[in-house]
C-alpha positions in Angstrom: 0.0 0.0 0.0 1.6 3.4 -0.8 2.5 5.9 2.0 0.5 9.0 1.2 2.1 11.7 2.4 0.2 15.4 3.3 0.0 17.8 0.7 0.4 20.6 3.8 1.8 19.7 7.1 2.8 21.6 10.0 5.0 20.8 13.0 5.4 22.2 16.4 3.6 25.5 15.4 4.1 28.3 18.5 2.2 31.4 18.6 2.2 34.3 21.3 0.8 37.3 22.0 2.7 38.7 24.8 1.6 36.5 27.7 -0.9 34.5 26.0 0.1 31.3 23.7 -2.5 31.2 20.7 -1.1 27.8 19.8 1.0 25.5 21.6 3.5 23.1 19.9 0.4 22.6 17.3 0.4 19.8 14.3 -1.6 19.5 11.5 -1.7 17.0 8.2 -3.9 17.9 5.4 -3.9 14.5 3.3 -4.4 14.9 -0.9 -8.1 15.3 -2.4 -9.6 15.3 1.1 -12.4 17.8 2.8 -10.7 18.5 6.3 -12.6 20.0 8.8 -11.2 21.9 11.5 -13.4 22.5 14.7 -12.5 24.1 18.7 -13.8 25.8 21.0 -13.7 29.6 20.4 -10.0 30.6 22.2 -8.7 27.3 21.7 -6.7 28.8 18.6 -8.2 26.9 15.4 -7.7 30.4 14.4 -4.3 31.2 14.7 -3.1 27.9 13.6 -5.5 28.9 9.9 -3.5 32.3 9.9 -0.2 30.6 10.0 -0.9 28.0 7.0 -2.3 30.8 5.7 0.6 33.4 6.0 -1.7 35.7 7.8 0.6 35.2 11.2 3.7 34.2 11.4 4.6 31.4 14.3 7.7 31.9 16.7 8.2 28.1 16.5 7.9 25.4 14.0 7.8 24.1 10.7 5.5 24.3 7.9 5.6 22.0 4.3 3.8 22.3 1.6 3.9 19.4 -1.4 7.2 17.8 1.1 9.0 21.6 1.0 9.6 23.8 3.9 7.6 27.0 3.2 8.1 30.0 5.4 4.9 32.5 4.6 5.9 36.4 5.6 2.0 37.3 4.3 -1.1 35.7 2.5 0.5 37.0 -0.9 3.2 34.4 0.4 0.8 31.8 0.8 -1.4 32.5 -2.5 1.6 32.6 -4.6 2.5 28.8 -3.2 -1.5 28.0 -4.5 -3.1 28.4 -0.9 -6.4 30.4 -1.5 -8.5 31.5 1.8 -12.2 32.2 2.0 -12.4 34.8 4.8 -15.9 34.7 6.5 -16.1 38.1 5.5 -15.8 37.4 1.6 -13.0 40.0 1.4 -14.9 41.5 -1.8 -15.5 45.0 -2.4 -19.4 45.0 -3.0 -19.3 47.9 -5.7 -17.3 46.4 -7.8 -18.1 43.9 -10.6 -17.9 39.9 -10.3 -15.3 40.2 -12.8 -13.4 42.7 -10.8 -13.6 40.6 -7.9 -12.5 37.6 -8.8 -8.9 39.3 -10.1 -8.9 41.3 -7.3 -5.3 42.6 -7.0 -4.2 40.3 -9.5 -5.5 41.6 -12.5 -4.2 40.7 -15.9 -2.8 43.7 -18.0 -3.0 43.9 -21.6 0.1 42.2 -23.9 2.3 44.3 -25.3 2.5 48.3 -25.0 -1.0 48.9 -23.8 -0.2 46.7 -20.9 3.2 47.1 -20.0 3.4 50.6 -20.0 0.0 52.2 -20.5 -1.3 49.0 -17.6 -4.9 48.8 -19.6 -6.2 45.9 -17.8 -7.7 43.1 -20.6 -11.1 42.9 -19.3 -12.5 40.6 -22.3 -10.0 38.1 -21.1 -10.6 38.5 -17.2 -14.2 38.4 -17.6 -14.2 35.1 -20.1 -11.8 33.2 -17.1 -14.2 34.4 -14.4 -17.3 33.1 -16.7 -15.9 30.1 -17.3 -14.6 29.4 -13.7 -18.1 30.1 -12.4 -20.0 27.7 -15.3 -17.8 25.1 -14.2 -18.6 25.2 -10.7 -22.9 25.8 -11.7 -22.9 28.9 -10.7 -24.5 30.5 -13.8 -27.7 31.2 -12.0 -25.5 34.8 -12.1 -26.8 36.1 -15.6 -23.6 39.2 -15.8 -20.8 39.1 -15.2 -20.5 43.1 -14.9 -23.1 43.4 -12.3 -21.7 45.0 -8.8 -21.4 42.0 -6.2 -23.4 44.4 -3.4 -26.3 43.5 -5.8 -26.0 39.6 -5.4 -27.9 37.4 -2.6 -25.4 36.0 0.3 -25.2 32.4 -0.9 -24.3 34.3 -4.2 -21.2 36.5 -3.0 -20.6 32.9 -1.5 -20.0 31.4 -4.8 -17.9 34.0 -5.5 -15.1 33.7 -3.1 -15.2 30.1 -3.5 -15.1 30.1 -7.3 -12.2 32.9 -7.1 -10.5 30.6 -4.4 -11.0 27.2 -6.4 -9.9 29.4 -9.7 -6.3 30.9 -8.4 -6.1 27.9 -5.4 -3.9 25.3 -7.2 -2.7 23.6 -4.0 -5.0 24.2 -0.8 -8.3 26.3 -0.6 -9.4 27.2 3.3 -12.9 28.2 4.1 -13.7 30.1 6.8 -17.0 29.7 8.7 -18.5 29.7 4.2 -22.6 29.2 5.6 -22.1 30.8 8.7 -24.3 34.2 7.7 -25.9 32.2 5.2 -29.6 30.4 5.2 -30.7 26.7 4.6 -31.0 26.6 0.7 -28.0 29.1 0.3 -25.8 26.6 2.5 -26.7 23.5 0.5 -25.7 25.5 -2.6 -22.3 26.0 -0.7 -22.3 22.5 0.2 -22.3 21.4 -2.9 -19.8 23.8 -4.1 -17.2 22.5 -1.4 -17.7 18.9 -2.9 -17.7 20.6 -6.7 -13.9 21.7 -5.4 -13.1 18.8 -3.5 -14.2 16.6 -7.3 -11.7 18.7 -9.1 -8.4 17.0 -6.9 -8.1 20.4 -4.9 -7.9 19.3 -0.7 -9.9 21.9 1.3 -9.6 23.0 4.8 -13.0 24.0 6.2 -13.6 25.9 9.8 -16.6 25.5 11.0 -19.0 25.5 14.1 -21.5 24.1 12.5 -21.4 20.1 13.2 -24.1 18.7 10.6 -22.7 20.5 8.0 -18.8 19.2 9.4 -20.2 15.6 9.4 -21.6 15.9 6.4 -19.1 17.0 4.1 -15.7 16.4 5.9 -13.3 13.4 5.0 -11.7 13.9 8.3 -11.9 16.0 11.7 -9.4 17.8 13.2 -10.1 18.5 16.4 -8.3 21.3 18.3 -8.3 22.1 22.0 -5.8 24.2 24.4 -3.7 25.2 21.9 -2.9 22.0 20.2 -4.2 19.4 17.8 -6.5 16.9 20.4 -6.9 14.3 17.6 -8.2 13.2 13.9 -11.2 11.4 14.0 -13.5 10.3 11.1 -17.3 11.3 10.6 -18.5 7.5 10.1 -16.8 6.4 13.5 -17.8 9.5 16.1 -21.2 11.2 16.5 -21.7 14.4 16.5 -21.5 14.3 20.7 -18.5 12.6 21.0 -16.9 15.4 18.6 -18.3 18.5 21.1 -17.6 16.7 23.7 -13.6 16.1 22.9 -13.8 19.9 21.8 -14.7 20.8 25.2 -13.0 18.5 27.4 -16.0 16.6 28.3 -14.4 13.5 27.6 -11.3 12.5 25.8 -10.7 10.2 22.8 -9.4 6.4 23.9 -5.6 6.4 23.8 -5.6 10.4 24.1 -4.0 12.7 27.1 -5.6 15.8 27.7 -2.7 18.7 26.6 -0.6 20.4 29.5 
């Protein structure tokens, strides 16, 4: 049987702020093609240990690989330009500008030759035929223009989006941040089903969530993360929802595991 190794893994991880340590000597292993959910308690630092793969914080301590190579992120245009894409709960859009627009958002592709290089003429007939596409392939052409301003598009809509935009520039890793947190019940299936639609095209996702049906649902594995640390991995099929809040919180701990010092 062949020993698949993590397309992102992280070692040891150390974070502080001052007196307080964010994350303690955390690990994490994000296998090829999988869904990876990542769930804690709010202050048990599921959120620091997102910024650091993400390049959004730097660690003190530790090690982070990406495709078996040390990376050492100094910002999220680090991390983007390795082929990790985050979905921030807040979008990160600007709503007055076009679909288009936001899809190349600070990456936007200049015009060859002359008009480009020096006169920097952005080649919108281009841009807006890759954001098309990317959206069509992921069924999201319920949104008729491509031109129209995102502050005039439903939630589960601007959704889409950010995770079409991710999926689209996010050749390694995409992370999704709390994606049907703001959102209602049809919108979050639509969501859903986009995560899978990524997941189908060989790109592994990292998704944050409170939300523990949608986790179960969707998620390959669980990474559960308490006090700082990594607790444990478990799978959907062999927890229940119960046992999962309950190692999150310290209720009760997974056979074989010691509670972090």
């Amino acid at each position: 049987m062949t020993d698949v190794q993590p397309i992102l893994k992280a070692r040891g991880l150390m974070k502080r702020y001052g007196t307080v340590v964010a994350i303690n000597g955390s690990d994490f292993d994000l296998m090829p093609g999988e869904i990876l959910a990542v769930i804690g308690d709010n202050g048990a630092g599921k959120s620091t240990l997102i910024k650091a793969l993400s390049g959004a914080v730097t660690p003190d301590h530790g090690t982070i690989e990406l495709d078996g190579k040390p990376v050492n992120f100094r910002s999220p245009d680090d991390a983007r330009h390795a082929g990790i894409e985050t979905v921030y709960q807040n979008l990160a859009m600007s709503p007055a500008l076009s679909i288009a627009d936001n899809m190349f958002l600070g990456r936007e592709w200049r015009k060859p030759g002359i008009m480009g290089q020096v006169f920097r003429q952005m080649d919108r007939p281009r841009m807006e035929a890759f954001a098309r596409q990317k959206l069509s392939e992921l069924g999201l052409m319920t949104i008729q223009d491509i031109n129209q301003a995102v502050e005039t598009l439903s939630g589960g809509q601007r959704q889409g989006v950010a995770v079409a935009r991710a999926a689209a520039f996010g050749s390694k890793v995409v992370i999704l941040d709390e994606p049907t947190a703001a959102l209602g019940v049809k919108e979050s299936r639509r969501v859903l089903e986009l995560i899978r639609d990524v997941r189908a095209r060989g790109i592994p996702i990292i998704l944050i969530s409170h939300n523990m049906p949608h986790v179960f649902e969707v998620a390959d594995r669980i990474h559960i993360h308490r006090l700082g640390r990594r607790l444990c991995v478990i799978r959907p099929q062999d927890y229940s929802m119960s046992d999962a809040v309950a190692f999150m919180t310290g209720a009760k701990l997974p056979e074989g595991v010691t509670e972090p010092v």
